[in-house]
Structures are given as structure tokens and as C-alpha cells.
N, C-alpha and C positions, 0 to 999 in steps of 0.2 A: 398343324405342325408340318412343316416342309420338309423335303428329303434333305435337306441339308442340316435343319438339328435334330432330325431322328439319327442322324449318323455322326451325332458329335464327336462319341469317342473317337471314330476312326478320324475326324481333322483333327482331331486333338494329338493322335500318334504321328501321323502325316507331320503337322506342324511343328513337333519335335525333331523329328526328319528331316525336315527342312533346315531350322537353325542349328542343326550339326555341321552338317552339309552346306552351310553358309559359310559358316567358323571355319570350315575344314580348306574349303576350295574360294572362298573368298572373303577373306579374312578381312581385308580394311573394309569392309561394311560393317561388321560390331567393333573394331578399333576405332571408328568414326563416330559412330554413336556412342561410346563409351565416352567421349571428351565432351557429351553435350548432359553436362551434371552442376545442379543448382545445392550446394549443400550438400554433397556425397548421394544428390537424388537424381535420377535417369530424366532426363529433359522427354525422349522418344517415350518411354512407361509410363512417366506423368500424364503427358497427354491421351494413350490408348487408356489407362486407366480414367480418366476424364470421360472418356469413352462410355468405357463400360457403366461407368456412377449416373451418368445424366441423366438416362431413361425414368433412372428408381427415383433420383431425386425430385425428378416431376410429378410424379405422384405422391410425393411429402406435403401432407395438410398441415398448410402452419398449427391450425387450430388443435389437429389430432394432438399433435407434441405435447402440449399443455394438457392434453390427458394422460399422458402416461404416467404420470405419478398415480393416478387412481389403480394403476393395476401395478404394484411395483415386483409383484414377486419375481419376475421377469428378468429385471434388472440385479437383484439378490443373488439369484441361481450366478448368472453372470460373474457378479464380482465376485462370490465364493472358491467358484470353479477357479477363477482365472487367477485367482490373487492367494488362496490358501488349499490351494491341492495342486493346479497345472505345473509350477514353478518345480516343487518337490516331489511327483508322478516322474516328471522330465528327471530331474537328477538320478532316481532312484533303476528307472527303468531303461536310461540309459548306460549307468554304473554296470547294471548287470549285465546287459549285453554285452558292452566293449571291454571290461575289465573281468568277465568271468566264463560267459558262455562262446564270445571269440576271443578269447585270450591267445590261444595257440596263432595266431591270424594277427594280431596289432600288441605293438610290446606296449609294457604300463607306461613308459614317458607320450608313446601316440596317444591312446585310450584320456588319460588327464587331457590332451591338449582337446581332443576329441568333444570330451565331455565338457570341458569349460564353451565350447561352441553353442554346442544343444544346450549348455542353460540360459547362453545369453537369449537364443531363441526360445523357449520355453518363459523367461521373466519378460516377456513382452507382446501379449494379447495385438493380434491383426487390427489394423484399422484400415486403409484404404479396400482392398481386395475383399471384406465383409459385407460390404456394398452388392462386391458382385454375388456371390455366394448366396446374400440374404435372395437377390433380385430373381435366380435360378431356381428358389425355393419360395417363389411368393411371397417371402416375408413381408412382416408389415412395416411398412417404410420409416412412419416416423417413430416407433420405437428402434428400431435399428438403427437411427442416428441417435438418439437417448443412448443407448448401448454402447457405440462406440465412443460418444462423445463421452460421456462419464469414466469411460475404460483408458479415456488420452491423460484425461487429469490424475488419476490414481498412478498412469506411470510418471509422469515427472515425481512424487512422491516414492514409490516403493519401488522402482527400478533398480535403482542404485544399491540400499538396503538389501536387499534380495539376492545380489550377484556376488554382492560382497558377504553372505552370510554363507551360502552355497558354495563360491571359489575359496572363497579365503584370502581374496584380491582387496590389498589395502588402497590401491591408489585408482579405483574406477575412473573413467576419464568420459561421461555421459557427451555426445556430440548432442546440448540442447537445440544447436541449431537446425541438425535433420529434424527431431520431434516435432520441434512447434510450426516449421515451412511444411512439414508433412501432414501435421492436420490443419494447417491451412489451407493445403494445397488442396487435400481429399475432402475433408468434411466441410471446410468453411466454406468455400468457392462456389465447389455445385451445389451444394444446399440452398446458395443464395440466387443461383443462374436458375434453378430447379423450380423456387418460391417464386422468382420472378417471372419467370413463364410459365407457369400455374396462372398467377396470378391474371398476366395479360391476356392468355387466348381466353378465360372466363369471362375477364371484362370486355371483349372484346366479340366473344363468337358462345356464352354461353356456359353452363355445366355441363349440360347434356353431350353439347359436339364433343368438349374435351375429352369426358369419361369414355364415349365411343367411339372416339374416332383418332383424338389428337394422342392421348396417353398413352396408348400400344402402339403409338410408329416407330418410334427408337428403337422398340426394344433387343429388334437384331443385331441392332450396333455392340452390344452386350457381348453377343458369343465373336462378332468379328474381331473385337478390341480384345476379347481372350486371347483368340485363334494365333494375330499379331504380338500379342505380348510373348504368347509363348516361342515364339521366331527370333524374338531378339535376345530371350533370356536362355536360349539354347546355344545360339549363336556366338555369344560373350562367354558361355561357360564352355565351348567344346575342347578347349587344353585340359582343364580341370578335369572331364567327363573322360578322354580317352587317355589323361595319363594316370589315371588312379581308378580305374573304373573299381577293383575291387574293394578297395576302402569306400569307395562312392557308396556298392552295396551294401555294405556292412554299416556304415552310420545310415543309411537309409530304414535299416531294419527298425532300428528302435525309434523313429522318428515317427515311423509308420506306425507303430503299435501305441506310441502315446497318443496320434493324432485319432487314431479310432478309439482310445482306450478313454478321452477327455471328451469329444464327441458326446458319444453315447450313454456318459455320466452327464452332460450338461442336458441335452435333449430327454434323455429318461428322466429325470429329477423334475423338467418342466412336464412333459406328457402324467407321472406321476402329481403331480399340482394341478392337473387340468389345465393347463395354460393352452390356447390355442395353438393350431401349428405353425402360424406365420409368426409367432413368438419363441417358440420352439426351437424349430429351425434355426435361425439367426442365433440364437440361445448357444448351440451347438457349433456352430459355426466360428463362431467369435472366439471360443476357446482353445476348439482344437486348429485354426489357422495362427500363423504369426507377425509380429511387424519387423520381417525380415530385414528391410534394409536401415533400421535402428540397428538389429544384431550385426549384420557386416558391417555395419559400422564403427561398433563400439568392440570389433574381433580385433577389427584391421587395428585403430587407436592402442588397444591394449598388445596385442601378441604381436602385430605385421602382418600386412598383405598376405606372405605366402604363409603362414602361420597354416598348422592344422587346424587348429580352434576357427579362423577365417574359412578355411577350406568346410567343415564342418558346418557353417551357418549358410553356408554358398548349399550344400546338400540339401539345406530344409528349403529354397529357393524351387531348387529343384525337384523336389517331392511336393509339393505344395500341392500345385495346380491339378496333378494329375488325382491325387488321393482325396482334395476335395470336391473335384469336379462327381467321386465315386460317392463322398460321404452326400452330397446333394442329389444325387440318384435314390439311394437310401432314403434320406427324407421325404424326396417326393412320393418314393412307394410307399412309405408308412403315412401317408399324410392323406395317399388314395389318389394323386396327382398325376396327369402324364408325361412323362417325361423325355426328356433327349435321349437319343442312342449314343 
């Protein structure tokens, strides 16, 4: 391990640093990148996230995949967590913060708009960024694409269903087109660039050289495409960040507490099962992250841009990285792994 990711946290604060400080004193660099979007999706994050996915997806054995049905409890844990507890965890433990425990602090018309944000985020299980998370935690590669790939098709189905049982929202207005360009983008792509450069440097140069030599060269591209992502996504948020910082805090609370509170339920459930850790892990991961820009999307559609419900889902963007970079810490330690600073 190099000094450089034994000291992640601190690039990781650094880098937040930075895309404030970007936002703040040079501002047409994220106004410029924000006009390069395919489907309401970040053209610059596509590709650092491309980034971050490659390395793992290289070590995706077609052949594995086709196993994973022999060990499915994996995937059960998974869809349980995500689809009949996460959704209603979020409503419930959001409710209580913003409408009872900070009540004095956001009047009940914020708190509702508040709370319809956190559920869009909460009905929508991460798919791209679980790549990286899994990748951080050694998971196993090609159940983590089983994992998320199964977790894409249940939300076209129960997204909608879900938002509308929880808001009370008659007319959802689902953008199918971010979903489907989105897990094309993330799981179809590099699965396929991943499979096919598996494939060639074996035909080419061997099992042996790859497993030793060729499979772990990328893998610092992983924390660099973090380190970047987080620059730009700091950068595009810093009017949000300095002109609400204290609502910022305040929906951050209960996001934070679902995110470790869904975690810890999907990971113990699998370590209770005996599941391995690289199943585990990803397990956890999958549920307490989200597919955030599904929910700014379907904020902005429903309420508006400056809407608190939008502002709201803009918060779990921003808590994201940093709370799961700590929940992947956590697993490493529980798992006996060494891990980044």
C-alpha cells in the first residue's frame, strides 16, 4: 500500500476542498461541465466512473457469473433489504428527524418536501458507484454484477409503486430514459470492455501473466476516478453547500443514520448466513448506497429544480461518498483486510 492510499481520507477531505473552492472562485469550470449531460447524466462522471468500474470489471469471469445462482442467498439478502425494509427504514427515520426531533429548526411544509427527497432516494438501490465500493472491499466481482444487474430490473418495476405508496404522489413521472442509458452505461459497457480484455490478454499472453501481473494495474485508477469525481461533484454543488449549509446538516443526519442503519442490517444478515466477505460486503453496500441521479431526477421532474425535495436528494449525492468510503473501512476491518487511511 502506498502513502498515497494509506492517506485516502485526507485526499478524500482535500478533494472536497478543492471542488468548493472551484465552485466558489471559478465557477464556469462546473457551469461547463454541467452542460456536457446525456439523459439528465454527467458526460465528465460517466466517464471517471468508467474509470473507477474497469479495473473490477476485468476480473469478471464470464464463467463465474453462471455460478452464481448456485449460491443465491446473496442475492435474497439483497433484494429483501433493498426492496422491503430500505424504502420504509428511509421514510420512517427520516420522518422522525425532520418532522419531530428538528422540528424547532425546518417548519412541516420544508420537513414534507425534505422527506419526499430522501424517499425518492431510499426507492432506488445504487447501481454504478457499487462497482466502486464492491472493488474497495474485494468483493466478488461477478456476483456484484448479478447484484446490481437483478437490482436494475426490479426498479423499472417497483419504483414507481413505492413513491407513490409512501408520497401519496398520483402523477410520478419515472425519466425511463436516465435508467436504462444508466445501466447501459455502467453495467453493460464495462462488463463488456472488462470480458473482452480478460478475454484477449489470456489468449494472448496466458492466465498466469494476467492473474499476476495484468489484473492489479488499474487498480489505482479506482481511488484517482474517486478523488476526480469528488471535485466535480463538489464544485457543481457549492451554492447549494454555502447557501443552506444548515439544512444541508440536518437532512444529512438522517441519511447518515439510514446509511449505517441498512449497511449493517444487510452485511450482518449475510455474515449471519455464513456468506463470504466478498459477498457480504457488496451485500451491504448495495443497499445502504443510492442511484442518486435516478432521484435528482425524478425530484427535479416532480417538485423543480430549486425544489427542497431536489435540494434533498442533491444532500444524499453529497453524503454519499464520504459515509461510504467509512462503511468500506468498516468492512475491511471486519473482514481482517488492510485498508486505506
Amino acid at each position: 500500500m502506498n502513502t498515497f492510499q494509506r492517506y485516502l481520507s485526507v485526499w478524500v477531505i482535500l478533494c472536497m476542498a478543492a471542488g468548493v473552492l472551484t465552485g466558489s472562485f471559478l465557477p464556469a469550470i462546473p457551469e461547463f461541465l454541467s452542460e456536457l449531460q446525456v439523459y439528465g447524466i454527467s458526460v465528465p462522471i460517466a466517464v471517471l466512473i468508467w474509470v473507477m468500474i474497469y479495473p473490477m470489471m476485468v476480473k469478471v469471469d464470464f464463467e463465474s457469473i453462471r455460478q452464481v445462482g448456485k449460491n443465491p442467498k446473496g442475492l435474497v439478502v439483497t433484494w429483501i433489504v433493498n426492496w422491503l425494509i430500505k424504502p420504509f427504514t428511509m421514510y420512517g427515520i427520516t420522518y422522525l428527524f425532520l418532522s419531530v426531533i428538528f422540528k424547532d429548526f425546518i417548519t412541516p411544509e420544508l420537513a414534507r418536501e425534505y422527506l419526499a427527497g430522501a424517499v425518492l432516494l431510499g426507492a432506488a438501490p445504487c447501481t454504478a458507484m457499487v462497482f466502486v465500493w464492491s472493488r474497495l472491499t474485494s468483493g466478488n466481482p461477478a456476483y456484484t454484477v448479478v447484484q446490481v444487474a437483478t437490482n436494475d430490473l426490479i426498479i423499472l418495476a417497483a419504483f414507481v409503486p413505492l413513491v407513490k405508496f409512501l408520497l401519496g404522489v398520483s402523477d410520478v413521472t419515472v425519466p425511463y430514459s436516465t435508467l436504462l442509458v444508466s445501466t447501459f452505461l455502467f453495467v453493460v459497457i464495462p462488463l463488456i470492455a472488462g470480458i473482452v480484455t480478460r478475454m484477449t490478454v489470456i489468449r494472448k499472453r496466458g492466465r498466469e501473466y494476467f492473474e499476476k501481473l495484468f489484473a492489479g494495474r488499474f487498480d489505482g485508477a479506482t481511488t484517482a476516478g474517486l478523488l476526480l469525481t469528488l471535485v466535480i461533484i463538489f464544485s457543481s454543488q457549492t451554492k447549494v453547500i454555502l447557501d443552506n449549509p444548515l439544512h444541508i446538516a440536518l437532512i444529512a443526519v438522517p441519511l447518515t443514520v439510514q446509511t449505517f442503519m441498512i449497511f449493517f442490517l444487510a452485511y450482518g444478515v449475510c455474515r449471519y448466513l455464513r456468506l463470504p466477505d466478498d459477498i457480504a460486503a457488496p451485500a451491504g453496500m448495495i443497499g445502504a448506497s443510492n442511484f442518486f441521479e435516478l432521484a435528482v431526477a425524478v425530484a427535479i421532474a416532480l417538485f423543480g429544480t430549486s425544489s427542497p425535495a431536489a435540494l434533498a436528494t442533491t444532500v444524499g449525492v453529497l453524503t454519499e461518498v464520504p459515509v461510504m468510503l467509512l462503511l468500506a473501512r468498516i468492512a475491511n476491518r471486519a473482514g481482517g483486510k488492510r485498508i486505506a487511511g
